[in-house]
C-alpha positions in Angstrom: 30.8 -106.0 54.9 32.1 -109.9 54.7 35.0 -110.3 52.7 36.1 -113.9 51.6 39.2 -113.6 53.8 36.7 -113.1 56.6 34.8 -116.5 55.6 38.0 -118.3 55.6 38.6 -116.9 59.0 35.5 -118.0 60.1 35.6 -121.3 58.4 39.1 -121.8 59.7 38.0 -121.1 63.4 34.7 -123.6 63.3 37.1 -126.4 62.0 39.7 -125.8 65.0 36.8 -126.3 67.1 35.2 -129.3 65.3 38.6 -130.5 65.5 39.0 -130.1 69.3 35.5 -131.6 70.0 36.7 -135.0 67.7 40.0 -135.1 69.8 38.1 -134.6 73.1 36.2 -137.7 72.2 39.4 -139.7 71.5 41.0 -138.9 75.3 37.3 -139.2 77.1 37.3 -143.3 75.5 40.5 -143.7 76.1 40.3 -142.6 79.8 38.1 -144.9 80.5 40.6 -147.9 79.5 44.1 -146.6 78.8 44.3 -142.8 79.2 45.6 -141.1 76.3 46.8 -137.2 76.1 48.6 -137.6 72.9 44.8 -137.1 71.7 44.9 -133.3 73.1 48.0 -132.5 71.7 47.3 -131.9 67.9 44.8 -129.4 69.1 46.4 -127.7 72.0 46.9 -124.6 70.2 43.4 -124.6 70.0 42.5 -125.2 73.5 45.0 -123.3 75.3 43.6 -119.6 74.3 40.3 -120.6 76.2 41.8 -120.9 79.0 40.0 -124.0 80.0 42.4 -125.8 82.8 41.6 -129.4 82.2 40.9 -132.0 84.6 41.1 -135.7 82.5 40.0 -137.5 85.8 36.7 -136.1 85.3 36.1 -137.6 81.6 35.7 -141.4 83.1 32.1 -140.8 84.3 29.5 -139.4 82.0 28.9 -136.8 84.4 32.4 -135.6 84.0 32.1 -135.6 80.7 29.0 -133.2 80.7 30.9 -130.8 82.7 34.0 -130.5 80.7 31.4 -130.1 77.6 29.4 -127.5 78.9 32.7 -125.5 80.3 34.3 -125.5 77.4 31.8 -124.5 75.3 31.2 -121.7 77.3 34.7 -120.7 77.2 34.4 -120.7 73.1 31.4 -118.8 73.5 33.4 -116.4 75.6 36.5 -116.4 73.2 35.0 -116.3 69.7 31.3 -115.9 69.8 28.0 -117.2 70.5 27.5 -118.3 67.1 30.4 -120.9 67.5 29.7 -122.3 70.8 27.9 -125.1 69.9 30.5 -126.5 68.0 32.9 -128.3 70.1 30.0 -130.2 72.0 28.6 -131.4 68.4 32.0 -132.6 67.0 32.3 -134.6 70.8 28.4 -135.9 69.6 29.6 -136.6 66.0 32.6 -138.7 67.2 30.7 -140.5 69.4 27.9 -142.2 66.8 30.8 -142.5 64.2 32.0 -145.9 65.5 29.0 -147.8 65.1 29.2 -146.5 60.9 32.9 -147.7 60.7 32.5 -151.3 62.6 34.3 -153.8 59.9 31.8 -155.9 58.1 33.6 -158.8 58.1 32.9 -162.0 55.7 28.9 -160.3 54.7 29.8 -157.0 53.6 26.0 -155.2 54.7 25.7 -156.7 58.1 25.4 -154.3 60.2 25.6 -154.5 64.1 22.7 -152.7 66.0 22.9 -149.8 67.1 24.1 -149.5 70.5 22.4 -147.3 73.6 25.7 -144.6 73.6 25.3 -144.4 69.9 21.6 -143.7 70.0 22.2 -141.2 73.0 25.2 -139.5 71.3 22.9 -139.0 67.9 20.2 -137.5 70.1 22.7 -135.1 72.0 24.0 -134.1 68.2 20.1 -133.6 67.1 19.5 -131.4 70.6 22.3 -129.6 70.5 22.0 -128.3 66.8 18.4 -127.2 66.9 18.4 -123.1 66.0 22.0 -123.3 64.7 23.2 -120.1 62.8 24.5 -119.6 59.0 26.8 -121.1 57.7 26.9 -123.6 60.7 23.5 -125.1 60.0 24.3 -125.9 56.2 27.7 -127.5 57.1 25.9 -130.0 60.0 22.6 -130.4 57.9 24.0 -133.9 56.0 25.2 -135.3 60.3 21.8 -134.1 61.1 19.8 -136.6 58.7 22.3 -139.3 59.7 21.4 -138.8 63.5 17.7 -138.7 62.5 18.4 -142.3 60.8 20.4 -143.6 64.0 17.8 -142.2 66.4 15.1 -143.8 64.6 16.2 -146.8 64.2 16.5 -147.1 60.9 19.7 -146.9 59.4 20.9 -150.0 57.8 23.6 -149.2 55.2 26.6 -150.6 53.6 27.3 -147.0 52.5 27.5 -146.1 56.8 31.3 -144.6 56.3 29.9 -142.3 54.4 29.3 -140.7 57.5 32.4 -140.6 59.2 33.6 -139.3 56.0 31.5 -136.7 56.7 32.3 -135.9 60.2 36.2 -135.5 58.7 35.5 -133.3 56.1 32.8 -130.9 58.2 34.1 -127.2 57.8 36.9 -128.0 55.8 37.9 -125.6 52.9 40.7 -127.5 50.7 42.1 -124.2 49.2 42.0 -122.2 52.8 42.9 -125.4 55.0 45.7 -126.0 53.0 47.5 -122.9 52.4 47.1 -122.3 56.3 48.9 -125.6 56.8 52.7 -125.0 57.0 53.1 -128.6 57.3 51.2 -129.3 53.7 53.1 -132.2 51.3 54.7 -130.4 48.3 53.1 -131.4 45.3 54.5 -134.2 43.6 53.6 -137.1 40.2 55.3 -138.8 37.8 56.7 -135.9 36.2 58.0 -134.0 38.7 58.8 -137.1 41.2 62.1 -137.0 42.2 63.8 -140.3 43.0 64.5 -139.4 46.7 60.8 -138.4 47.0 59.9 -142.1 45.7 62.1 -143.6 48.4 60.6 -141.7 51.1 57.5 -142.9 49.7 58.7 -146.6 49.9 60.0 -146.2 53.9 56.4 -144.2 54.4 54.5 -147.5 52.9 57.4 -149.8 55.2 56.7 -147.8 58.1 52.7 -147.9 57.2 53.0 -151.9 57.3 55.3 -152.1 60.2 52.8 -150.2 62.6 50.2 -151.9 61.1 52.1 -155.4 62.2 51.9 -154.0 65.5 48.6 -155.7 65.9 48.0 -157.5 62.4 51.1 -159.3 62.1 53.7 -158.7 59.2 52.4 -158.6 55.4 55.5 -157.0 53.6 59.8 -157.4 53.1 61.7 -154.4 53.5 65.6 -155.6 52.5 68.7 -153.0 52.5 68.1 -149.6 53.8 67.3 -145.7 52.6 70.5 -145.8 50.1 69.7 -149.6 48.2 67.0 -151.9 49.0 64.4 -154.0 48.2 60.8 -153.8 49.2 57.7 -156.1 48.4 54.2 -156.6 49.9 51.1 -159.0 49.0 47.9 -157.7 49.9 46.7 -161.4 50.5 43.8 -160.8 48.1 44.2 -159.4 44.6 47.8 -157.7 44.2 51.6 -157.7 45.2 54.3 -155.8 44.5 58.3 -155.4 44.2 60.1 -152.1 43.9 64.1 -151.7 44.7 66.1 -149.1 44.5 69.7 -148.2 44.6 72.2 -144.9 43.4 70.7 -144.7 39.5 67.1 -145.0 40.4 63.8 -146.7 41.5 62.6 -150.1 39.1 59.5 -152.3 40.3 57.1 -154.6 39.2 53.4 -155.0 40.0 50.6 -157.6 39.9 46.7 -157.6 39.7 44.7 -160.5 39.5 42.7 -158.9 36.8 45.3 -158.6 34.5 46.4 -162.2 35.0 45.3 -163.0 31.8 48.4 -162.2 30.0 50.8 -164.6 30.2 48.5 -167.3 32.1 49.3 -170.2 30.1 53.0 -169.2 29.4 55.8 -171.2 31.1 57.5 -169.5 33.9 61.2 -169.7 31.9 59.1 -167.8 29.1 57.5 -165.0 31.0 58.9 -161.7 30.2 58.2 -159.8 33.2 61.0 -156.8 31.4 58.4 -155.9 28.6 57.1 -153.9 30.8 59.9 -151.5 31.2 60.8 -150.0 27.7 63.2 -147.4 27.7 64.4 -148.9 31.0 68.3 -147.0 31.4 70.8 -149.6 31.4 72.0 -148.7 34.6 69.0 -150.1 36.4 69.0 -153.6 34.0 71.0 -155.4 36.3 68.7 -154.9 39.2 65.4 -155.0 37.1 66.5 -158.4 36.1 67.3 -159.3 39.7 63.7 -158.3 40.6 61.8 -159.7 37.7 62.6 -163.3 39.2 60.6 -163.3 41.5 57.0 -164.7 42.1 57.0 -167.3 39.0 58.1 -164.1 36.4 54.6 -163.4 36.8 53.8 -159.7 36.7 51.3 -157.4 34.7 53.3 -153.9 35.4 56.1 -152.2 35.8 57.6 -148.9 36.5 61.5 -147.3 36.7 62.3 -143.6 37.5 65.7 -141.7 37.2 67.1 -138.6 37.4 66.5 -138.4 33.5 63.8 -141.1 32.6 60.8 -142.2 34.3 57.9 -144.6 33.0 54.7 -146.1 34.8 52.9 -148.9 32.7 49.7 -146.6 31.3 46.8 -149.2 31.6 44.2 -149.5 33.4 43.2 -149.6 37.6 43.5 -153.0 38.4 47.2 -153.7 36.2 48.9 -153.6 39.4 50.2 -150.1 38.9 48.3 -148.2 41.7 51.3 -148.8 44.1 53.8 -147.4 42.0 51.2 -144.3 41.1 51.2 -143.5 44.9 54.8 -143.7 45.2 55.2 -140.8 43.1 52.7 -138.6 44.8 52.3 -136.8 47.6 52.6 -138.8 51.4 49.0 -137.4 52.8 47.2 -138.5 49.1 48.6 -141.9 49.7 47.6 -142.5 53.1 43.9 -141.0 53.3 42.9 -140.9 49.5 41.8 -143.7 47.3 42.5 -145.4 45.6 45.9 -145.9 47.4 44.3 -145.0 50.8 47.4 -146.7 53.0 45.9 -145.4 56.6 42.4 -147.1 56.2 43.7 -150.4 54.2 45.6 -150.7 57.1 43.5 -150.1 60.0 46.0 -147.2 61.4 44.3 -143.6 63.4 44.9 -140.9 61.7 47.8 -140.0 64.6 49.2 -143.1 63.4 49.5 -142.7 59.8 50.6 -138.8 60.3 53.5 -140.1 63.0 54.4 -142.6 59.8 54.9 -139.3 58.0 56.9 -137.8 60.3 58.7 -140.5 60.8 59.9 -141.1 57.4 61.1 -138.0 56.8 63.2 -138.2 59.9 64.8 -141.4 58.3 65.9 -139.9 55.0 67.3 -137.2 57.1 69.7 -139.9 58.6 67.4 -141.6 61.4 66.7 -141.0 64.8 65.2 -142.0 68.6 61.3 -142.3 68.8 60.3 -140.7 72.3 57.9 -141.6 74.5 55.1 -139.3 73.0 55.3 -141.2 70.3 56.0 -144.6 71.2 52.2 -144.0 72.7 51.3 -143.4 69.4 52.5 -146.7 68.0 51.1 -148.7 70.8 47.5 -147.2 70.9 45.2 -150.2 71.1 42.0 -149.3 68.8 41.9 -149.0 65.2 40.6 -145.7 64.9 40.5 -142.2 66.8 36.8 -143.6 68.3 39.0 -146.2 70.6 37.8 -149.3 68.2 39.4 -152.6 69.9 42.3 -154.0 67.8 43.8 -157.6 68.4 46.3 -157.6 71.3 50.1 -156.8 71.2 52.4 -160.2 70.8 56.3 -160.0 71.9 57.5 -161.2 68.7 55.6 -158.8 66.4 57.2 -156.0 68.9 60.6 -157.6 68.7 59.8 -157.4 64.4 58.5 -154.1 64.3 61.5 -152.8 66.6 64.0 -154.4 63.8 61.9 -153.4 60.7 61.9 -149.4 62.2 66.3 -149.9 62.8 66.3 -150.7 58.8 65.7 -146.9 58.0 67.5 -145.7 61.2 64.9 -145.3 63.7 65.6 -146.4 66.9 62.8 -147.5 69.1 62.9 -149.0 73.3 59.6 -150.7 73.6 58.1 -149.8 77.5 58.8 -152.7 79.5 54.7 -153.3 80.8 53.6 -152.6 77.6 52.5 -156.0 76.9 50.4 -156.7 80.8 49.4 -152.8 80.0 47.9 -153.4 76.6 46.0 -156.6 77.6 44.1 -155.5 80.6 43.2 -151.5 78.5 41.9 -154.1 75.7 40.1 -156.4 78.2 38.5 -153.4 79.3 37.5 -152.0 76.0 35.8 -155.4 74.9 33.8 -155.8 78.7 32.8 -152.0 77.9 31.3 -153.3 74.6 29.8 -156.1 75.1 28.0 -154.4 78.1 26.9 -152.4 75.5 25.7 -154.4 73.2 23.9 -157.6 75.0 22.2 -158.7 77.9 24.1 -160.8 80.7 21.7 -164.1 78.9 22.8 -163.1 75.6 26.0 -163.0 76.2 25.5 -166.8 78.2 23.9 -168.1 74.8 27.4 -167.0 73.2 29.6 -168.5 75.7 27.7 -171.6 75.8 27.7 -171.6 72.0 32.0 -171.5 72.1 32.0 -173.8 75.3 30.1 -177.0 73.1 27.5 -176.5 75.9 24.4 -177.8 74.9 22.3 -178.1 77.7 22.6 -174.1 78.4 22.0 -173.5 74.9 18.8 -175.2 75.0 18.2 -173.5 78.9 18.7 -170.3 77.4 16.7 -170.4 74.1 13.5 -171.7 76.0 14.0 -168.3 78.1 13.2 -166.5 74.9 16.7 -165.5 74.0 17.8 -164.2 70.6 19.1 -167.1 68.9 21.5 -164.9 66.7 22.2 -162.6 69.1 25.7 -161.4 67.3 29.4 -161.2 69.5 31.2 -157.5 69.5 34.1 -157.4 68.1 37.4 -159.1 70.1 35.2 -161.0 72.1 36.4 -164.1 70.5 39.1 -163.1 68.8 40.7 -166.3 70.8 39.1 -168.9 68.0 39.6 -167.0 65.3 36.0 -165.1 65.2 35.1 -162.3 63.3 32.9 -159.6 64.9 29.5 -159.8 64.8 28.7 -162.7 64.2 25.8 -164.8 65.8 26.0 -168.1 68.0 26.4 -170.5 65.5 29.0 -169.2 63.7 30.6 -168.9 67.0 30.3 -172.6 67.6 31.8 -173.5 64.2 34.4 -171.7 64.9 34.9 -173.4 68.2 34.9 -176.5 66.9 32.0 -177.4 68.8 30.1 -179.2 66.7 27.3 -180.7 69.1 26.2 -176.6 69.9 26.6 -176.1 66.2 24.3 -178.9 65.6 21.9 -177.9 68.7 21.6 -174.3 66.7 20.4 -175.0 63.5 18.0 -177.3 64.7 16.7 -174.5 66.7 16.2 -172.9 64.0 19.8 -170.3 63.8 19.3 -168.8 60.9 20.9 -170.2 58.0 19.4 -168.1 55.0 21.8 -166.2 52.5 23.8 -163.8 53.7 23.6 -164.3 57.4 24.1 -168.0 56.4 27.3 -167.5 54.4 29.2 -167.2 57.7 28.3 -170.3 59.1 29.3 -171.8 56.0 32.5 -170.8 55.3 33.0 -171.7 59.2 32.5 -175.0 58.7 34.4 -175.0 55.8 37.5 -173.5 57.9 36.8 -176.2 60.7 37.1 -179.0 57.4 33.8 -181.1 58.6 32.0 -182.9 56.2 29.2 -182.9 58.2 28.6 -179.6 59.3 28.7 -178.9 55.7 26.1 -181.6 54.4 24.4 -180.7 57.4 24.0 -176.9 56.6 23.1 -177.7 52.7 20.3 -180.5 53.4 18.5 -177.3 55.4 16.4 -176.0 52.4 17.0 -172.9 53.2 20.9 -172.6 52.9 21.3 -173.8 49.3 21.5 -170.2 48.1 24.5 -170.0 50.1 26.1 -172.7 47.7 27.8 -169.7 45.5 31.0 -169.5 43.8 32.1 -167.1 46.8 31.9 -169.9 49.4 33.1 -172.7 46.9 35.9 -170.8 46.2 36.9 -170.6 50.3 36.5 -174.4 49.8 38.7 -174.9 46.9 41.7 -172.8 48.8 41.0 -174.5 52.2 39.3 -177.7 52.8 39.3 -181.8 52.1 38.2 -182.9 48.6 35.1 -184.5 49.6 34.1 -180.9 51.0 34.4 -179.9 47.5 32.9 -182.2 45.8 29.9 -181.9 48.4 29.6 -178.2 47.2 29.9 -179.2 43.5 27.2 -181.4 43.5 25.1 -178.5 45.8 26.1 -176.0 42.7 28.8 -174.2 44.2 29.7 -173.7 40.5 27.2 -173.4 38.5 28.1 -169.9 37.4 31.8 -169.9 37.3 33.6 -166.4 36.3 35.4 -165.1 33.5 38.6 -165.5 35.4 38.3 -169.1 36.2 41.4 -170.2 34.5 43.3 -167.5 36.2 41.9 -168.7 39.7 42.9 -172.8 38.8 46.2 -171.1 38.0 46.7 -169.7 41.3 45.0 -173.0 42.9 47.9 -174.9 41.4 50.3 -172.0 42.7 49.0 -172.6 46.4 50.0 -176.3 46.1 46.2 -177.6 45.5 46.9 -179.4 42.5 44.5 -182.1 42.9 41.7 -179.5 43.8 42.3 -177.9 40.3 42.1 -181.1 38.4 38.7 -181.7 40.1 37.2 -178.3 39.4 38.7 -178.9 35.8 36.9 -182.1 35.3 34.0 -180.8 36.7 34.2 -177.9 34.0 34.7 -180.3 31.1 31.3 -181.9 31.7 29.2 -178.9 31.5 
């Protein structure tokens, strides 16, 4: 008879092998650009009782591939049992459509890319493969199976798509069982039982979370001092920042959220009182609270302090600017995977990534250290995310930053000498491989034409019948400051070229709300009044005159732009927070903007 020690077992064996077939998927991408064993090496233990002896050479054709699938899923069926067999080859087929779910939206939030021939063919291989399964196999996969129905039909057009890759993590997992197993698991840890060493360990995890991240993304936080006293802040550019510092009686910080703003809005900055936020605070920490609380304009909605003896974390709402200091005082894995702190993902770092970061900082609170080879491949992997994603190149001053941010908490790295040649051409690769993918060789002409300001190709190519907004992968021109996905026009806005802009629309690029949003808030970046009056005279785009686009034009461009979208009704539903948002117009330096949008206000 089954016991529930006998379930675990089982449970515990299928997720090995799920987790072998995801890791498998990692080092078959990345062979074909940069190979990358550090993939195989979480899950060796896994691999090496099967007695497979692998041959990487063999995963850079799809043949290859096939092979190494079907002889290793023999060898599990050998080792633990026909039931589990399929396994490996579905978590390879899972990994494989899960890219296409987790490609960044950029500016429009539900544009979706189309779904690519691999992803299509790797859905189909998951829906093949898992026909007949077994108890309790087929109840765990049935959710990825209606997914790969979707993406084999056709129709799956979701915001919600990493929904599924959340689902490809979690397949076979038991929390309870998983964890106990685990003899690397975080101790648990909040406010009340938080130590103050844990919290610092927690600030160099977040520094070492930003300084990988920087990699790639350049630098978006300020690590002063080291493990023993310091300061550390970070803005997240959108809707919060942070200060937290710390020396031998404790941890103090402050927090901000745009949403909580309200409080002392209209109060001088000599008058703010940023230490209300701290009562109780031990006096021993006054002198550097008061240091602290100086900063950004005295402007700050939380606060938090924890001792040996007293600890405090403002108790109000989600968006006071608190969540850092909650995550601080939790466990390393809940801040980097879970929301809402979820460091990994806000940060575009794999999962290898995030768990070296781990690693890493407790080797600096245990006084420091070298980082080898192994994982100096770690660092320098050049996707976003295990499915080999293309991130934006490596630069030689963010190395030369990263390499002095990582000595701060004793951690000593020597950057590979090629790395930079190295990284270019795997990443050059990657983006050929996708674009390959996802165009035809005219497609991809209408989009290089469209950057180029070449008009007479533009029009050669559209009366060939090609797509007008045909839309870019992403990196492909990551050189004028393009997002992904985005379609020919927005391409030549961005360029600058404004006679292929021009040529587009009146081919009839579409314009219309939210595909038209883009090209807006393009040629709002490039400042050119007459892109902009050009795009609002088309009936069609005067939907895309919202408060989201106004407001891109109120941080960025000339005042006659914003006027031009005043008049259009870029404001003719302002929100709540609109004296918050002048405030932080007149912050940025755009004084005169503020008066405008002001005046505007006062005549409604």
């Amino acid at each position: 008879m089954s016991t529930a020690t006998d379930m675990q077992n089982h449970m515990q064996r299928y997720r090995d092998l799920w987790r072998l077939g995801l890791h498998f998927a990692s080092l078959a991408r990345g062979s074909r650009t940069k190979l990358k064993p550090a993939a195989i090496e979480p899950v060796r233990d896994v691999l090496e009782p099967l007695g497979v002896r692998l041959n990487v050479g063999k995963l850079a054709t799809e043949e290859g591939r096939d092979a190494t699938r079907t002889t290793i899923s023999a060898a599990v069926a050998r080792v633990h049992g026909s039931d589990a067999a399929p396994i490996f080859s579905l978590a390879w087929a899972a990994a494989d459509v899960r890219p296409w779910t987790e490609v960044e939206p950029g500016i429009v939030p539900d544009q979706i890319p189309p779904i690519g021939r691999d992803t299509s063919a790797a859905a189909q291989r998951f829906l093949t493969e898992s026909a007949g399964l077994e108890e309790p196999v087929r109840s765990e996969l049935a959710e990825l199976r209606g997914w790969c129905e979707a993406v084999v039909s056709g129709w799956a057009r979701s915001c919600e798509l990493a929904e599924f890759g959340q689902l490809v993590a979690e397949v076979f997992k038991r929390e309870d069982a998983a964890e106990a197993a685990d003899p690397d698991a975080d101790t648990p840890s909040s406010l009340q039982t938080a130590t103050p060493g844990h919290v610092v360990e927690m600030i160099v995890l977040h520094h070492l979370v930003c300084s990988i991240a920087a990699l790639r993304l350049g630098p978006s936080s300020m690590f002063r001092g080291d493990i023993y006293e310091g300061v550390h802040a970070h803005d997240d550019q959108s809707e919060s920042h942070f200060i937290v510092g710390w020396n031998r009686h404790g941890i103090v910080g402050f927090g901000f959220h745009k949403y909580a703003a309200h409080e002392e809005i209209d109060t001088p900055e000599a008058e703010r009182n940023p230490m209300r936020h701290l009562p109780g605070l031990p006096s021993a920490l006054l002198p550097l609270a008061e240091q602290l609380s100086n900063q950004r304009g005295r402007w700050f909605t939380a606060g938090f302090y924890l001792t040996d003896t007293a600890r405090r974390i403002e108790p109000g709402y989600s968006d006071d600017g608190s969540a850092a200091f909650k995550a601080f005082v939790g466990p390393p894995r809940e801040a980097l995977f879970k929301p809402p702190a979820s460091w990994a993902m806000l940060r575009s770092l794999l999962r290898e990534q995030a768990e070296l970061a781990r690693l890493l900082a407790k080797r600096a609170m245990a006084g420091g250290g070298i980082i080898i080879n192994e994982e100096s491949d770690v660092l320098l992997d050049p996707s976003w995310n295990a499915e080999g994603r293309v991130s934006f190149p490596l630069r030689e001053d963010n190395l030369e930053r990263v390499v002095a941010e990582l000595a701060k908490v004793g951690l000593s790295w020597t950057v590979p000498g090629d790395v930079l040649a190295t990284d270019r051409a795997a990443m050059k690769g990657a983006i050929e491989a996708s674009i390959a993918e996802a165009m035809s060789a005219d497609e991809r002409a209408l989009l290089d034409a469209a950057c180029a300001n070449d008009v007479g190709t533009i029009r050669q190519l559209l009366a060939k019948g090609v797509n007008i907004n045909v839309r870019s992968v992403h990196g492909q021109f990551d050189g004028i400051g393009a997002a992904p996905c985005m379609p020919p026009l927005v391409i030549a806005l961005c360029a600058r070229a404004k006679e292929a802009a021009i040529a587009l629309i009146e081919a009839g690029a579409e314009l219309r709300f939210p595909p038209g949003r883009p090209a807006l808030v393009a040629a709002l970046q490039a400042n050119d009044i007459d892109l902009v009056r050009l795009l609002l005279e088309r009936s069609r785009v005067r939907a895309v005159a919202a408060f989201q686009v106004f407001w891109k034009a109120a941080a960025v461009a000339d005042r006659a732009i914003v006027e031009l979208l005043l008049d259009a009704g870029g404001l003719s539903k302002p929100p709540p927070q609109m004296d918050q948002m002048i405030a932080q117009l007149r912050q940025r330096g755009r004084g005169e903007i503020a008066d405008l949008i002001e005046a505007h206000l006062a005549k409604r």
